[in-house]
VOGU-3710 file (C-alpha; in Angstrom, 3 decimals, decimal comma):
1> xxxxxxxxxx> 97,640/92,240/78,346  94,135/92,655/79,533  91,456/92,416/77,214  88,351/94,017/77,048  84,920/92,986/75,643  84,457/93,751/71,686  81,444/95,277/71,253  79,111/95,277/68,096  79,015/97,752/65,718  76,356/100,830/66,926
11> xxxxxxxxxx> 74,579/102,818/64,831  77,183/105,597/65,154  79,840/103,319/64,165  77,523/102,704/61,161  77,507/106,070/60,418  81,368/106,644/61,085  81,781/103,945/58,144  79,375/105,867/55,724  81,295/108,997/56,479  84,486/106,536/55,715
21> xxxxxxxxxx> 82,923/105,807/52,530  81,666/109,227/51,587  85,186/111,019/52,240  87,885/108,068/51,089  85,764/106,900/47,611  86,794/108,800/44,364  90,094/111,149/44,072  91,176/113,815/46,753  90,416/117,279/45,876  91,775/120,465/47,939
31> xxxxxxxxxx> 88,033/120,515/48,707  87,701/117,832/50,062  90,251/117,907/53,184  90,152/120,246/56,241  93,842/119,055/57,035  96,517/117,093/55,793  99,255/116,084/57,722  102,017/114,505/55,571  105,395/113,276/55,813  105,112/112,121/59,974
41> xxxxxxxxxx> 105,260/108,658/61,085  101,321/107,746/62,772  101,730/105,556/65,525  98,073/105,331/65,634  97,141/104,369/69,256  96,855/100,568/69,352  99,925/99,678/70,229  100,974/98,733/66,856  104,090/99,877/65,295  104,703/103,421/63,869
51> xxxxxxxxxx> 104,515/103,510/60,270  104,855/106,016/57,625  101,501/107,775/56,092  99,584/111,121/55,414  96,372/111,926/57,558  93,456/113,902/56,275  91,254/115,530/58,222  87,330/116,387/57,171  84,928/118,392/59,473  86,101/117,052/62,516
61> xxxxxxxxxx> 87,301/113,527/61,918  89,856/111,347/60,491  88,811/111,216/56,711  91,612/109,229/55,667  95,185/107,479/56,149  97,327/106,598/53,206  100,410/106,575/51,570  99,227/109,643/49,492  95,478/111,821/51,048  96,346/114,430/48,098
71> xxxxxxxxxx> 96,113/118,194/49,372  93,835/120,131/52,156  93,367/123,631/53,089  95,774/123,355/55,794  99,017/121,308/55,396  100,968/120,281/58,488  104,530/119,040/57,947  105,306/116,192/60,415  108,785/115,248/58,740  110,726/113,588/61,275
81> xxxxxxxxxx> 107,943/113,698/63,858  105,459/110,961/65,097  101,753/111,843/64,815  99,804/110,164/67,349  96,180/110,793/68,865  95,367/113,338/70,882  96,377/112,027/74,771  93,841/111,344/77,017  94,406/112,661/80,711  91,800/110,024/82,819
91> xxxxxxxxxx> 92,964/111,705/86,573  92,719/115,575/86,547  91,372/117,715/89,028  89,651/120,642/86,758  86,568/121,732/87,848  88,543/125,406/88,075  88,144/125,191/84,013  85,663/128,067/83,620  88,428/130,329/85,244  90,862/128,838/83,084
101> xxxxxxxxxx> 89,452/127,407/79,933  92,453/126,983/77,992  94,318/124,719/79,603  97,371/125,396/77,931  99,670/123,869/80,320  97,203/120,387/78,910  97,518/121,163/75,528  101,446/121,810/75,382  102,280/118,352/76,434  99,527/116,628/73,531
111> xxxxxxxxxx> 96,795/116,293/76,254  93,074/116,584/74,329  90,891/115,150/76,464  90,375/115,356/80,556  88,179/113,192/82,728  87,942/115,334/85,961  86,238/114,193/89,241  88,638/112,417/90,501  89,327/111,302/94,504  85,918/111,583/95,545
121> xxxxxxxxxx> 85,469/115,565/94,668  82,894/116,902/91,568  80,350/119,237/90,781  77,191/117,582/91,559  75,348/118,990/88,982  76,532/117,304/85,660  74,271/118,765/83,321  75,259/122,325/84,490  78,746/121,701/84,863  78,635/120,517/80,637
131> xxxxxxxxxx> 76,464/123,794/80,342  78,862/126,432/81,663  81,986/124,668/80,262  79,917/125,012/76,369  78,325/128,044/76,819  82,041/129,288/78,248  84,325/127,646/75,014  86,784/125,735/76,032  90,042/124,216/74,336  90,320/120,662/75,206
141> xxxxxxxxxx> 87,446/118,063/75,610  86,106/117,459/78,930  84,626/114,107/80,816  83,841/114,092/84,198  82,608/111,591/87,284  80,423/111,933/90,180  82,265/112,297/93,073  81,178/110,333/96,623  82,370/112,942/99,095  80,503/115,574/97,387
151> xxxxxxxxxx> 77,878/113,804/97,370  78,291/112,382/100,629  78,214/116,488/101,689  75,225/117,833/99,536  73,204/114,513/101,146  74,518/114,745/105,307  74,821/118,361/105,671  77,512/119,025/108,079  77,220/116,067/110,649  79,995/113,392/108,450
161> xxxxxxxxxx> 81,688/111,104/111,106  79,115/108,226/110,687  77,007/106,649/108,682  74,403/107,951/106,516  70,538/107,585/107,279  68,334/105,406/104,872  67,277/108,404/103,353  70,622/110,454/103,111  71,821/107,320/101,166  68,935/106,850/98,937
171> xxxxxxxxxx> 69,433/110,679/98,460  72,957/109,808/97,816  72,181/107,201/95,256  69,962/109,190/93,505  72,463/112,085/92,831  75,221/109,258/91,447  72,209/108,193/89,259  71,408/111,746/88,504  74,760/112,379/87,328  75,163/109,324/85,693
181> xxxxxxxxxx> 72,184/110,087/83,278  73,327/113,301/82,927  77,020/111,888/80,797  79,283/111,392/84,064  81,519/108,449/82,975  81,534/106,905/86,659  81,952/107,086/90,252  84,830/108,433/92,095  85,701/107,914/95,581  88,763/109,777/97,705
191> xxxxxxxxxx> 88,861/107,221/100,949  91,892/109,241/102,534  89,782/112,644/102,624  86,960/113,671/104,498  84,599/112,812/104,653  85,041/109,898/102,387  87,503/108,276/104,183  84,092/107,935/107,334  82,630/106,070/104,610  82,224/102,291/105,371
201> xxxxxxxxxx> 82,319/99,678/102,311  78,558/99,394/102,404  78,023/102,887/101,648  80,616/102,633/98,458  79,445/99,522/97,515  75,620/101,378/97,477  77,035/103,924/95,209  79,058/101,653/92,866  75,706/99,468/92,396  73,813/102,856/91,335
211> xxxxxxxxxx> 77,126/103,553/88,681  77,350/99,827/87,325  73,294/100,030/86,637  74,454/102,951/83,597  77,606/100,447/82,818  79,920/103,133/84,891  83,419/102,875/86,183  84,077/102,986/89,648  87,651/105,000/90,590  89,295/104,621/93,551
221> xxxxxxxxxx> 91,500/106,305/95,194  92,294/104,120/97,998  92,037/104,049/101,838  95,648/103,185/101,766  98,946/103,549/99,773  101,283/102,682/102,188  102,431/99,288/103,375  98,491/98,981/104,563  97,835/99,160/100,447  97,013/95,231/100,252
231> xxxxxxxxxx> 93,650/95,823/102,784  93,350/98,846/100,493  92,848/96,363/97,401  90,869/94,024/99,169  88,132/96,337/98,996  88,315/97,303/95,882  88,128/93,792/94,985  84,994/93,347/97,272  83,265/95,965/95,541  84,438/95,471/91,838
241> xxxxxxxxxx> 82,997/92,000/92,386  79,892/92,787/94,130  78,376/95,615/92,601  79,778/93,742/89,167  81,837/96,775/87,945  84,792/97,608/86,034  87,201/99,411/88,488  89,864/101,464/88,025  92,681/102,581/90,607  93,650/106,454/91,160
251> xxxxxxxxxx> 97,432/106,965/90,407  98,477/103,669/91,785  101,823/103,633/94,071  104,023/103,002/97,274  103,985/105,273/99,656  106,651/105,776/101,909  110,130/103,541/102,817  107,973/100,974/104,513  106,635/100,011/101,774  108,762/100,302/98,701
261> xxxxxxxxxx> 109,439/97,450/96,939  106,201/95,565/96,859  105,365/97,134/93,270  105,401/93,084/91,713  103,674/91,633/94,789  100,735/94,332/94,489  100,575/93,879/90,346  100,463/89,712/91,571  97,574/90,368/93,400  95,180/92,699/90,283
271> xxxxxxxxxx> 96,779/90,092/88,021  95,468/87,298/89,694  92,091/89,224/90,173  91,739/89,838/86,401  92,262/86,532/85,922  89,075/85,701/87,175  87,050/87,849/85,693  87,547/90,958/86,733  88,153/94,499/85,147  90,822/96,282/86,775
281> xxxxxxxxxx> 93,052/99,105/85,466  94,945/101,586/87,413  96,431/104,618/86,194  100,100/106,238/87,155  101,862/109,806/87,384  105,463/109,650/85,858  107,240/111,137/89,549  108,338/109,928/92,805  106,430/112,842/94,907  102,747/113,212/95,022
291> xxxxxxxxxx> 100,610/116,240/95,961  97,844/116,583/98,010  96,501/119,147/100,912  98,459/119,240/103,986  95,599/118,981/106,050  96,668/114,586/105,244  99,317/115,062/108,118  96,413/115,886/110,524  94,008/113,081/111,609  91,154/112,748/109,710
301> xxxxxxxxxx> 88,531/113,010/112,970  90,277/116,472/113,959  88,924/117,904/111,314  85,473/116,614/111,616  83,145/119,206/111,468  83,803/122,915/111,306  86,828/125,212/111,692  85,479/125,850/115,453  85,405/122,471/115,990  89,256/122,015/114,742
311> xxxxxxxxxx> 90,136/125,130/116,833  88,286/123,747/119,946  90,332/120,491/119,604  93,719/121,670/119,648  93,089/124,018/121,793  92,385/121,534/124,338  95,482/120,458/126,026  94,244/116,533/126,390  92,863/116,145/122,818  95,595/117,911/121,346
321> xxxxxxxxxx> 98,225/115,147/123,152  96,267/112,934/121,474  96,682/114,130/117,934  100,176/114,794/118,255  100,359/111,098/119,399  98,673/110,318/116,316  100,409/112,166/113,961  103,496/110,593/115,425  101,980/106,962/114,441  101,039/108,011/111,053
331> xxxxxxxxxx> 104,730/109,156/110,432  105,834/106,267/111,808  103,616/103,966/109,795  105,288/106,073/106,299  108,739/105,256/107,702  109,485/109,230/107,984  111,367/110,312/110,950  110,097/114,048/110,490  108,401/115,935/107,779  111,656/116,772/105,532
341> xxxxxxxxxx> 109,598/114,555/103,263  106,735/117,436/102,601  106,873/120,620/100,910  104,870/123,434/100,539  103,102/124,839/97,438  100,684/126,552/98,479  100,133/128,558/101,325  97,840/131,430/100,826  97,857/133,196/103,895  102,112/133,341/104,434
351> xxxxxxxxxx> 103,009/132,475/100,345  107,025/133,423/101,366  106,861/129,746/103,023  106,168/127,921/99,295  108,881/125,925/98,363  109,908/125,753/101,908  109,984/121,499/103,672  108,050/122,060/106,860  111,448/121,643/108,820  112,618/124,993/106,830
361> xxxxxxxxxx> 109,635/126,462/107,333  109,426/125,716/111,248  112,593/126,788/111,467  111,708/130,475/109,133  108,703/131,278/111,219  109,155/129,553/114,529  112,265/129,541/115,233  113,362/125,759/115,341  113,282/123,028/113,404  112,378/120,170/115,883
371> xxxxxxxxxx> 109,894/117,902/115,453  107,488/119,405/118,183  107,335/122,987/116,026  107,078/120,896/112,864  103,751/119,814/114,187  102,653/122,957/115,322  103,163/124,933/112,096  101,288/121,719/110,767  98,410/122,571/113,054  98,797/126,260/112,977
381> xxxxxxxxxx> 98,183/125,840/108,848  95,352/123,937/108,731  93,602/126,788/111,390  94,939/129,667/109,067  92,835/127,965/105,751  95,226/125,241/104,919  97,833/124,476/102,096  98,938/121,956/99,490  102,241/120,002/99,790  104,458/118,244/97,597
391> xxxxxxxxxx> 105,358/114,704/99,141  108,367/112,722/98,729  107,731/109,617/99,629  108,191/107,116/96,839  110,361/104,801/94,877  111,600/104,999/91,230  111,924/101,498/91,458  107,904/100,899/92,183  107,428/103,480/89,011  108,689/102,119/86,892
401> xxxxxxxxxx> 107,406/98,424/87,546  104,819/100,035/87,722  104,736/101,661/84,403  105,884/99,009/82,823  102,275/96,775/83,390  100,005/96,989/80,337  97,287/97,973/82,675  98,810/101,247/83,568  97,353/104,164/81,969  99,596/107,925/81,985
411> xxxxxxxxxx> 97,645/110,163/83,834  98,728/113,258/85,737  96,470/114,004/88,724  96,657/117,666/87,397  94,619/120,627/86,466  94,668/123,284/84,753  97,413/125,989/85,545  97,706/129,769/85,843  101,659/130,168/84,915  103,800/131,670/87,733
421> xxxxxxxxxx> 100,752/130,921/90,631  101,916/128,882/93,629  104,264/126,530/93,498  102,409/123,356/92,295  103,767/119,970/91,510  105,387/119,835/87,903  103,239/117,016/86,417  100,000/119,452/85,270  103,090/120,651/82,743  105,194/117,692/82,027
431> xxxxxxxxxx> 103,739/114,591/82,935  103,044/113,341/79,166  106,131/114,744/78,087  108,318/113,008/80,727  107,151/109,567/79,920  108,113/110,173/76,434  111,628/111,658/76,960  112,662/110,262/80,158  111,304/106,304/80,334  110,768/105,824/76,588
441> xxxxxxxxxx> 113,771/107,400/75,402  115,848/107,443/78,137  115,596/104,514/79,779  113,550/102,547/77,236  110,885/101,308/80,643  108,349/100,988/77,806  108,715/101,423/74,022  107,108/104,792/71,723  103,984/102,359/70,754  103,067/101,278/73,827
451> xxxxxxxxxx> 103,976/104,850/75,624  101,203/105,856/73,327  98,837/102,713/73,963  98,920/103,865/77,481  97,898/107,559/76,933  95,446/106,969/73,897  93,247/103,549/73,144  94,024/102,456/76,720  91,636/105,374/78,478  89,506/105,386/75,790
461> xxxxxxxxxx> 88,384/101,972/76,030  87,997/101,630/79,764  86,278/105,023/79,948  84,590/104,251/76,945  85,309/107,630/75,228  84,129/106,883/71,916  85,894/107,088/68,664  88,738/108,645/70,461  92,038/107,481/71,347  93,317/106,154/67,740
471> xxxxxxxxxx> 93,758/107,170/64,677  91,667/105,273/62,251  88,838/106,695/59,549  85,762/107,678/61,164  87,924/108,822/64,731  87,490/111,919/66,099  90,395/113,781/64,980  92,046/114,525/67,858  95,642/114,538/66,993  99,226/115,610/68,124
481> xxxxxxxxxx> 102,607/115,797/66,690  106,090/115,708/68,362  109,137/115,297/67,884  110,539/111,807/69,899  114,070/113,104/70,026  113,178/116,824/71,534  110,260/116,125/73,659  111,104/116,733/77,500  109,417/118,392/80,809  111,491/120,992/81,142
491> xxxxxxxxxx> 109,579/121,740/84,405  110,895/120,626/88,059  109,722/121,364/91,435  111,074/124,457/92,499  110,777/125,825/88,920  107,739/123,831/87,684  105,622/126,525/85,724  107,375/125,793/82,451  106,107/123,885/79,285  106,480/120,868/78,002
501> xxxxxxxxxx> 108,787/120,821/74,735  109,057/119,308/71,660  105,055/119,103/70,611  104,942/121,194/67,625  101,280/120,917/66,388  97,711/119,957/68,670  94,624/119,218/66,836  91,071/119,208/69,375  88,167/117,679/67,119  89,705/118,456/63,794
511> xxxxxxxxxx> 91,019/122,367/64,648  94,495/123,503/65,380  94,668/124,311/68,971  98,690/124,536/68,931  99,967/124,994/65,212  103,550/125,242/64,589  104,487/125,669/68,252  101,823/128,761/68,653  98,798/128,752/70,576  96,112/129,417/68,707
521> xxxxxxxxxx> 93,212/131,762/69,519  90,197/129,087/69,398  88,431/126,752/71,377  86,713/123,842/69,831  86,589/121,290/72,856  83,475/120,491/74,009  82,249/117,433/77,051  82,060/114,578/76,569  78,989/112,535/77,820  79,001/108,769/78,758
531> xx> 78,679/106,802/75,630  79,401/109,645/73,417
//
């Protein structure tokens, strides 16, 4: 198992033991508890085994865990459930909070705290984005990174297919600094979308430097997943070592029948890279499909630049050879024949074609389903706004090997959902939930404990998130409860706006978000800054 570096006691561990000592010294009184949760078993978060106990809960924190807490205000029967803390969600996509600040699709599978940012894309503004989301309320807590490709587009304007100037990448690092300062966690880089994916190592490794100087993470998600993945890592490597920072890979995986089954050789090589020295975690969605914008069948230089530009280039009939040429590569270098593999979920401007593979569609709206109108409804999307996709291009096999490493955290590459909108991939609702029903108590790929681990201490620690992510006196009392034998994702893809089941009670920083099933009408998240 990796190990991380213990670090000393701070002065607000200090003052998380007082509290300890002021709350568990001297007899329990109804006063004295917020909440009580008795009769559950508390797998706590370390990976240690579940064990019978009550929790109490005092403005906002574990108070106590014992055999006996006495009473509280607010009693929460766990009998025959496991209470655990609150999951922590390190790859979401939710800077769309303020328009939906409840996250309930989070919340309903045990989800209490979000690091958004992810792949390269952020508000640039830290400080405001914490602002809006506390001025706003919102349910869950919320960390965020700084994203390189937006700053990479607040510091080059609209010119993106080389490299910065001197001064657009000093103005570059200063933003990562800026945000840095201003509580972002780390830096995030998307090297498959534009215009990170222009973005030489140099430039990343200038931005990682400018995270690792506040003790940052750097989060990748990589140039390549497919059977290219091992140059992917390489760099990585190069710039975890260089710029001397822990790194951490975006929903880690095999993309495409080329290269499945390289899950151990991949793990081999971060293995043997942790082994000397370095700090390297990776997080994982529980599905074979991903999700991502169907502009990624399109080469990235076609879309340089502005929609003019895109039109101009496929309008001409040389250039446009040319990209069908290279699309034909890239499908080629997947392993996929056609595009049977992709299907739509969102498609603003012609909706009736969600759900739809781009073969069905092709076929719906122009008429055939060969390859050469698969390409042009490909094209003819990306000019009319562009879409999302749901891809199915990987192995259960790799997941669960996957899953199975102790340096895999559970993370869902989500966001927040409006129930019934589009037809989005099924892990913003059950991706918690299906670890827990389907590959710990189906198919026993990890046990309950370390499930947990995975979704609780794990994150905390590497995103250092602190006092979160166990349950121990002094934590932060975010907490769920569920029941082991019920819980399930009850949502697919072509029905995936349905809740997780079987979580019965949510606690965010002490309050009942979810009591007894039953969204409750309060908000008590708040951000979370770096080091807080």
């Amino acid at each position: 198992m990796t190990s991380f570096p213990t670090r000393f006691p701070s002065l607000a561990g200090l003052a998380a033991l007082a509290f300890f000592s002021l709350f568990c010294t001297g007899p329990a009184t109804a006063e004295n508890w917020d909440v009580v949760i008795v009769n559950g078993r508390v797998v706590d978060g370390t990976g240690g085994p579940a064990r019978p106990a009550q929790i109490a809960v005092k403005e906002g924190r574990v108070a106590a865990i014992a055999e006996d807490v006495g009473p509280g205000r607010t009693v929460i029967d766990a009998a025959g459930k496991v209470v655990a803390p609150g999951f922590i969600d390190v790859h979401t996509h939710s800077e769309n909070l303020p328009k939906l600040p409840v996250a309930e699709n989070f919340l309903r599978m045990g989800v209490t705290t979000i690091v958004t940012g992810n792949c390269g894309s952020s508000k640039t503004d830290v400080a405001a984005f914490f602002k809006d989301l506390e001025e706003l309320g919102i349910s869950l807590n919320v960390a965020t990174l700084i994203g390189h490709n937006s700053v990479r587009r607040r510091a080059m304007g609209g010119s993106l297919l080389r490299p910065p100037s001197p001064d657009q990448l000093a103005e570059m690092e200063r933003l990562v600094d800026q945000a840095m300062r201003e509580g972002a966690v780390g830096l995030s880089t998307g090297l498959i979308y534009v215009p990170g994916t222009y973005a030489k190592t140099d430039e990343v490794l200038a931005l990682a430097r400018a995270a690792a100087a506040h003790d940052g993470i750097y989060v990748i998600h990589m140039r390549h997943e497919t059977a290219k993945i091992f140059e992917a890592i390489d760099e990585l490597l190069t710039i975890a070592r260089t710029a001397e920072i822990r790194a951490h890979i975006s929903h880690i995986k095999l993309n495409g029948p080329t290269a499945w089954g390289q899950a151990d050789r991949v793990l081999a090589l971060l293995d043997e890279a942790r082994a000397g020295g370095l700090a390297i975690t990776h997080d994982q969605y529980a599905y074979d499909a991903s999700s991502t914008g169907l502009a990624q069948m399109i080469p990235s230089e076609t879309r340089e630049g502005t929609r003019d530009d895109y039109l101009a280039r496929i309008a001409d009939p040389a250039e446009k050879a040319e990209i069908i040429e290279e699309m034909k590569r890239m499908r080629e270098a997947l392993g996929q024949k056609d595009y049977t593999y992709a299907v739509i979920a969102r498609y603003r401007h012609d909706p009736e074609l969600n759900g739809l593979t781009i073969p069905e569609a092709a076929k719906l709206r122009r008429g055939s389903d060969a390859i050469e109108e698969q390409v042009e409804l490909i094209l003819q999307i990306h000019a009319e706004g562009g879409g999302s996709a749901v891809y199915h291009g990987m192995n259960e096999a790799d997941l669960k090997i996957f899953m199975a490493h102790p340096s895999t955290m559970v993370a869902s590459d989500g966001g927040p959902r409006r129930l019934g909108e589009d037809l989005p991939h099924p892990r913003s609702y059950g991706n918690n939930a299906r670890v827990l029903g389907r590959y710990v108590r189906e198919q026993g790929v990890v046990d309950l404990e370390e499930a947990v681990r995975k979704m609780t201490s794990l994150p905390a620690t590497v995103f250092q998130l602190k006092d979160r992510g166990e349950l121990r006196p002094g934590a932060v009392a975010d907490i769920v409860v569920f029941d082991p034998e019920a819980v399930s994702d009850p949502a697919t893809f072509k029905d995936p706006h349905r809740y997780a089941v079987g979580f019965s009670d949510v606690l965010v920083n002490g309050v009942p978000v979810i009591a007894d099933g039953k969204l409750q009408e309060v908000r008590p998240g708040r951000s979370v800054r770096r080091g807080e």
